[in-house]
C-alpha positions as CSV (number, residue, x, y, z in Angstrom):
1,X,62.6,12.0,67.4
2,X,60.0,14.7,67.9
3,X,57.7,13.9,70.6
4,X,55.6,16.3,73.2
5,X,57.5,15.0,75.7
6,X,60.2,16.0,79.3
7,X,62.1,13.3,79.5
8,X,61.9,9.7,77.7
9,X,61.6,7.7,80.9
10,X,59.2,9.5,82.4
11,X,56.3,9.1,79.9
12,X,54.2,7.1,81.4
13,X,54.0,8.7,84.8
14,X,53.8,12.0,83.6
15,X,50.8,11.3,81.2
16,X,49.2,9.8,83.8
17,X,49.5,13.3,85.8
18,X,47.6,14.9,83.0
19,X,45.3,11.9,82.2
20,X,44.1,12.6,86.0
21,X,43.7,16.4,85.5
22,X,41.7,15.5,82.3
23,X,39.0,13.0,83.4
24,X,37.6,13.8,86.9
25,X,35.6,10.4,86.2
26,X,38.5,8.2,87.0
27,X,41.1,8.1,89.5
28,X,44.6,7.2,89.3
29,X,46.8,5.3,92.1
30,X,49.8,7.1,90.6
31,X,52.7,5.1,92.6
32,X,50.8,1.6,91.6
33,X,50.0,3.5,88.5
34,X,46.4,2.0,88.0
35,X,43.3,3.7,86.6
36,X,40.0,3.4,88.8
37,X,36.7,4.3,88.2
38,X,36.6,7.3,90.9
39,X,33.0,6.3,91.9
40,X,33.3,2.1,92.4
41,X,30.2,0.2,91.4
42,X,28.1,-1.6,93.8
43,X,28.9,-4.4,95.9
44,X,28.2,-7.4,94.9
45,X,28.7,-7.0,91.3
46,X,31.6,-8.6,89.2
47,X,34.6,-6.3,89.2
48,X,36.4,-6.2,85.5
49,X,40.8,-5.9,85.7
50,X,42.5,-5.3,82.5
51,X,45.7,-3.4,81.4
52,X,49.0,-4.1,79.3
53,X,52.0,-1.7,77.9
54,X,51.3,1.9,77.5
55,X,51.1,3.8,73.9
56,X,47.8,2.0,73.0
57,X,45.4,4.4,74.6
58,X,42.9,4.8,75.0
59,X,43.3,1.4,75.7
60,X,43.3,0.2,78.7
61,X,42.9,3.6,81.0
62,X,40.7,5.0,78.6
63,X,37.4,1.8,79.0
64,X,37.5,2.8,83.0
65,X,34.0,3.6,84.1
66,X,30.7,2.8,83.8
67,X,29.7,0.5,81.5
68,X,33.6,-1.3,81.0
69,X,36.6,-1.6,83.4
70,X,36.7,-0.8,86.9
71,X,40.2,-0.7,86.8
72,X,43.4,-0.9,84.0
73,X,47.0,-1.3,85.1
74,X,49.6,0.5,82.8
75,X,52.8,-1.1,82.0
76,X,55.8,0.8,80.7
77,X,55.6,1.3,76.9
78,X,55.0,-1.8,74.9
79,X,55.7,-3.6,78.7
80,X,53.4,-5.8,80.9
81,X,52.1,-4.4,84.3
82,X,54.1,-6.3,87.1
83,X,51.9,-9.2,89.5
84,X,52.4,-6.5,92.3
85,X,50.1,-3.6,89.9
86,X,47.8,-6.4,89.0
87,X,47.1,-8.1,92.3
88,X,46.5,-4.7,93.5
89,X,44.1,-3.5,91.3
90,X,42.2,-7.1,91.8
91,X,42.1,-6.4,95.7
92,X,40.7,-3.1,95.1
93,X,37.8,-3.9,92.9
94,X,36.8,-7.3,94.2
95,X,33.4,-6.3,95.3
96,X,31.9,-9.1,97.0
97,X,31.2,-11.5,93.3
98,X,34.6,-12.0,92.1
99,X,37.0,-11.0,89.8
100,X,37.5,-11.1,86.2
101,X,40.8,-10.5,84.5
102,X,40.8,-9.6,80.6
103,X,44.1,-9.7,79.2
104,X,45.7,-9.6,75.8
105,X,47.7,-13.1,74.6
106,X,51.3,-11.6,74.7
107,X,53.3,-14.0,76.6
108,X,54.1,-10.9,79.7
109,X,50.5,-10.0,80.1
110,X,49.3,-14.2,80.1
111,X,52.6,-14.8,82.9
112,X,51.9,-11.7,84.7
113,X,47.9,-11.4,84.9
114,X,48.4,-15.2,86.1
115,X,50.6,-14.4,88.8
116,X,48.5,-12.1,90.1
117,X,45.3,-13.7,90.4
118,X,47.3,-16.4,92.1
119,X,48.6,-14.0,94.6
120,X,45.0,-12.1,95.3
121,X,43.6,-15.3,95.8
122,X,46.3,-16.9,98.5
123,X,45.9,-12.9,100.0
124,X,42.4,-12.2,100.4
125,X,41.0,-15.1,98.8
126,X,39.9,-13.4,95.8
127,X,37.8,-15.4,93.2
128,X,39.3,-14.9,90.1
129,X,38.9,-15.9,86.6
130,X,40.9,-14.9,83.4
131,X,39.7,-14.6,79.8
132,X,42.8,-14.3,77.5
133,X,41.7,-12.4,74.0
134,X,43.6,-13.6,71.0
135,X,42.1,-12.3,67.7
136,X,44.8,-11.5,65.3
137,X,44.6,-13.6,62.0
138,X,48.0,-12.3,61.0
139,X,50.1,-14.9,62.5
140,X,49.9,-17.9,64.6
141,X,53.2,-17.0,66.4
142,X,55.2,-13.7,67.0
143,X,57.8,-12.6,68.8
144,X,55.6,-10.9,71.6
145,X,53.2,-14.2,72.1
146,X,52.8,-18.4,71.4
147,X,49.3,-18.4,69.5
148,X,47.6,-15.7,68.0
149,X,48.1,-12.2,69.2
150,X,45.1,-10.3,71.5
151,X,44.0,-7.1,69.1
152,X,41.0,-4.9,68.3
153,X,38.4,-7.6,70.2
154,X,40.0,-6.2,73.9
155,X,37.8,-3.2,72.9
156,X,34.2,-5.0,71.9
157,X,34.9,-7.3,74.4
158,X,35.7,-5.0,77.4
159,X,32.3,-3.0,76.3
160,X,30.2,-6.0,76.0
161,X,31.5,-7.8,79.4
162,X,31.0,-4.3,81.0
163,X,27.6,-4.0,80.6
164,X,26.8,-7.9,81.9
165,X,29.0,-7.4,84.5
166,X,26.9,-3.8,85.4
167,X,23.8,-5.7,85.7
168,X,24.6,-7.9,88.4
169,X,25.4,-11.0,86.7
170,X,27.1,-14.1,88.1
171,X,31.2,-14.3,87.7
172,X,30.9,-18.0,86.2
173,X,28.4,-16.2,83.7
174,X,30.7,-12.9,83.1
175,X,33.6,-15.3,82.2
176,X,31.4,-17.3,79.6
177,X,30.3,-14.1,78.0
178,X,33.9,-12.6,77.7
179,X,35.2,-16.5,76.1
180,X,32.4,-16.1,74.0
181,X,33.7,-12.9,72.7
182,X,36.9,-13.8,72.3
183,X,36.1,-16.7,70.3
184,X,33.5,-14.7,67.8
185,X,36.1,-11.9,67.1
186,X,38.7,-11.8,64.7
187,X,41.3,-8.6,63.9
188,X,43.8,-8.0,60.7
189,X,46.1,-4.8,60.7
190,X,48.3,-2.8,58.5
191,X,50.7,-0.1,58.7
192,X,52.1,2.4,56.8
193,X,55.2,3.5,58.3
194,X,56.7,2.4,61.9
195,X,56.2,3.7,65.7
196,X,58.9,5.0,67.5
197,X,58.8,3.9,71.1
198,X,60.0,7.5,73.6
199,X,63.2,5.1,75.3
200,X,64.3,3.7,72.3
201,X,64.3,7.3,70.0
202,X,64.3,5.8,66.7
203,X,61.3,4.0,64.2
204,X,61.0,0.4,65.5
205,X,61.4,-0.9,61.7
206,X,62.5,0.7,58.4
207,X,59.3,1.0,56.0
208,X,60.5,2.8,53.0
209,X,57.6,5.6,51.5
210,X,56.7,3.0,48.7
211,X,55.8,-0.1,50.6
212,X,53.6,-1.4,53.4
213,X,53.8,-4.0,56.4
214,X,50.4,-6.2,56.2
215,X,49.5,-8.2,59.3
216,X,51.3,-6.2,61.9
217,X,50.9,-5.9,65.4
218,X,49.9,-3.6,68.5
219,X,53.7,-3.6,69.9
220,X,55.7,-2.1,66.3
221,X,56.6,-5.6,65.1
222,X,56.3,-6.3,61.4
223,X,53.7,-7.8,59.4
224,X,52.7,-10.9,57.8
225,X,54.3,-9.6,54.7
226,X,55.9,-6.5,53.0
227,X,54.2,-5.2,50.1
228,X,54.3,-2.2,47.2
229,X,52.2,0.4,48.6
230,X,48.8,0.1,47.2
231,X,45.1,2.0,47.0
232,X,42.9,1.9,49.9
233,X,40.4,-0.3,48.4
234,X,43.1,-2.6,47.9
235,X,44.4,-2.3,51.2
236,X,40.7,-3.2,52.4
237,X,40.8,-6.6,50.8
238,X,44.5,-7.7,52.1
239,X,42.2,-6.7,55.9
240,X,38.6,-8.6,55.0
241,X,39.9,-11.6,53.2
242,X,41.3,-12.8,55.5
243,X,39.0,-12.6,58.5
244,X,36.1,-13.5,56.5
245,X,38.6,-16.6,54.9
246,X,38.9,-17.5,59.2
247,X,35.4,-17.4,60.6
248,X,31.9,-17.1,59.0
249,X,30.3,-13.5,59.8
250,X,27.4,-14.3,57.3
251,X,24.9,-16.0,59.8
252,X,24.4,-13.5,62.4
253,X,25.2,-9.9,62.7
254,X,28.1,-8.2,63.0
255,X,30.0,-5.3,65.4
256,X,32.4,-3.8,63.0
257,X,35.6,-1.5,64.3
258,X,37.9,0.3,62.0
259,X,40.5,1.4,64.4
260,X,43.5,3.7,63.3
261,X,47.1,2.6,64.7
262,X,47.7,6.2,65.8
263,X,49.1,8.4,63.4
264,X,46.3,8.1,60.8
265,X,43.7,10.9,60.4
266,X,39.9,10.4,60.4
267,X,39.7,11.3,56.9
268,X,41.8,8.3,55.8
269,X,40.0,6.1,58.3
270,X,36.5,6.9,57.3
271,X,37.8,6.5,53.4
272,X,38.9,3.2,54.4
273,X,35.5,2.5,56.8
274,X,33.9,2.7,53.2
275,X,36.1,0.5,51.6
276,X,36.1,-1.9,54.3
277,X,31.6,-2.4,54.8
278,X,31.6,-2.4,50.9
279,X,33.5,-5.7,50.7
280,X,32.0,-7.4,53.8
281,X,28.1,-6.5,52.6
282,X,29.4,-8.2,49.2
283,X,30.1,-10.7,51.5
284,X,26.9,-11.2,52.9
285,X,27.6,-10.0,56.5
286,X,25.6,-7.6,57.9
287,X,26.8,-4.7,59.9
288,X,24.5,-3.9,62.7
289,X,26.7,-2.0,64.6
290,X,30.6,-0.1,63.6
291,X,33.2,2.0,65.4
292,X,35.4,4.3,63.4
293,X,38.2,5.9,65.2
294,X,41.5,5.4,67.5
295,X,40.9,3.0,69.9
296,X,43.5,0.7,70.1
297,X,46.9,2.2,69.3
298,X,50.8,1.8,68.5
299,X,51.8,5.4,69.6
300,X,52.3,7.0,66.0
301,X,52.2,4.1,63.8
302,X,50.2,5.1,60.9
303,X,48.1,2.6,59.6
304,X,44.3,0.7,61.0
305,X,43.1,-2.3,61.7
306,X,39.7,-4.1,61.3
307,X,37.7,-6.2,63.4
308,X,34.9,-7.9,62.9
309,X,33.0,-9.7,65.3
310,X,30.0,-12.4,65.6
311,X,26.9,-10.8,67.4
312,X,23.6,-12.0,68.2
313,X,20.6,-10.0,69.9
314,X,22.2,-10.4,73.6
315,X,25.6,-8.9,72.7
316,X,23.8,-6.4,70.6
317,X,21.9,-5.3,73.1
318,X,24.4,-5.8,75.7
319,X,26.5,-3.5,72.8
320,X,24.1,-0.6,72.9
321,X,24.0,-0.3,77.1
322,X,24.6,2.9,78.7
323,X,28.4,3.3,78.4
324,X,30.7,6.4,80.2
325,X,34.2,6.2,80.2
326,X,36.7,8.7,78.5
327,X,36.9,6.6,75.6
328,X,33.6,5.3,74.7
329,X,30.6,7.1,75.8
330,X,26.6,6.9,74.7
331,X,23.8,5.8,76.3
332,X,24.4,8.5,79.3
């Protein structure tokens, strides 16, 4: 294992040290180890709670600030934050209006992100409500989650929510927006060789050079199937079939995101951006706005993963607000 690392079970806390240094923008509660916008937003406005296992970033830490989160709780590696990080992060950035949690459908996140509200409300009598993001057409089941897993729409969906919740709207009306979301966005992934996860010091799965895992995950776990390695315009089918096969993108336009798993370069990504847009304009969807780039990760996993999601004028426009957080940033 070569990693730029001190010591395997101190990963998290010691990027966390450096994550601080590097973004003045945020603060970090290092001993709760939650990310906070260093400048909180104004009372009475919604206050937006996500987080899950570290070695996705910039997801969650990296969507604190204006525009997105106001605050992300990291997890060990591939491991749910505790109640304890949760409820304490909800405490903190209850502002007057509420609460909303946005968490990922892997079954620690749902248990743990639903312990917590429970416990900020019987504390301080926190009104909280939970939107749980489950995108991935790859499988209905896996080993991390019951249903279908939470992928790429976190990201569109933590942007879009960020920008109601910035305006000063309603909880009940926040919450609606983020199911909304959820329900219009759909993810497929692929991978090209394994992650290896710091503790463990070894590739989660063997992947020989010539083959492929379709349909993977954010956590290292295989795909929906093996398969020879192939070109990347054939690679881009095995992703667009089947999210266009799942939900039609054809009446409305469409927020695209080619994300890379980590260990891809921007060169391969963009190669497969044009792959991907030429299929889904065959299609008949219209892109009206894309990401390219790492934004949701598996630590070195080379690979990508596409979502598409369902827009109308209100999420576009809610899309295109002013957004300024160390991951995503325009408008500013």
């Amino acid at each position: 294992m070569k990693k730029l690392i001190n010591d395997p079970d101190r990963v998290l806390a010691d990027s966390l040290v450096g994550y601080a240094a590097a973004h003045p923008e945020v603060r970090v509660d290092h001993e709760n180890r939650i990310v906070y916008r260093a400048t909180p937003k104004d009372s009475g406005k919604v206050g937006l709670v996500s987080g899950g296992g570290s070695g996705h970033e910039p997801l969650h830490g990296g969507y604190v600030g204006l525009g997105m989160l106001d605050a992300a709780a990291a997890g060990e590696v591939f491991t749910s934050p505790t109640p304890d990080q949760v409820q304490e992060a909800t405490k903190n950035v209850d502002f007057g209006a509420g609460v909303l949690h946005i968490v990922k459908n892997y079954t620690g996140d749902v248990m743990n992100f639903e312990m917590a509200a429970e416990l900020a409300s019987a504390e301080t009598g926190a009104q909280v409500e939970t939107v749980v993001v489950n995108d991935d057409v790859a499988v209905q089941d896996s080993l991390y989650t019951a249903g279908r897993r939470g992928v790429g729409t976190t990201v569109l969906l933590e942007k879009i929510v960020g920008a109601a919740a910035e305006e000063g709207r309603p909880l009940a009306e926040v919450a609606a927006l983020a199911r909304q979301v959820s329900e219009s966005g759909r993810s497929m992934g692929m991978a090209l060789t394994s992650c290896t996860v710091p503790a463990a010091g070894k590739p989660t799965f063997d992947l020989p050079d010539d083959e492929m895992e379709i349909g993977i995950g954010i956590h290292g776990e295989p795909g929906r199937r093996r398969v020879p390695l192939a070109p990347a315009s054939d690679i881009a089918r095995m992703l667009v079939e089947p999210v266009l096969a799942d939900l039609d993108f054809t009446a409305s336009p469409a927020i695209v995101m080619l994300n890379g798993m980590g260990g891809s370069p921007l060169i391969e990504l963009y190669l497969m951006y044009g792959e991907v847009v030429k299929l889904l304009e065959a299609a008949g969807v219209t892109v009206a706005r894309r990401l390219v780039g790492d934004f949701i990760t598996s630590l070195d996993m080379a690979g990508c993963s596409l979502t598409v999601l369902k827009a109308d004028d209100e999420l576009i426009r809610l899309w295109d607000a002013p957004v300024n957080t160390p991951g995503l940033r325009w408008g500013v």
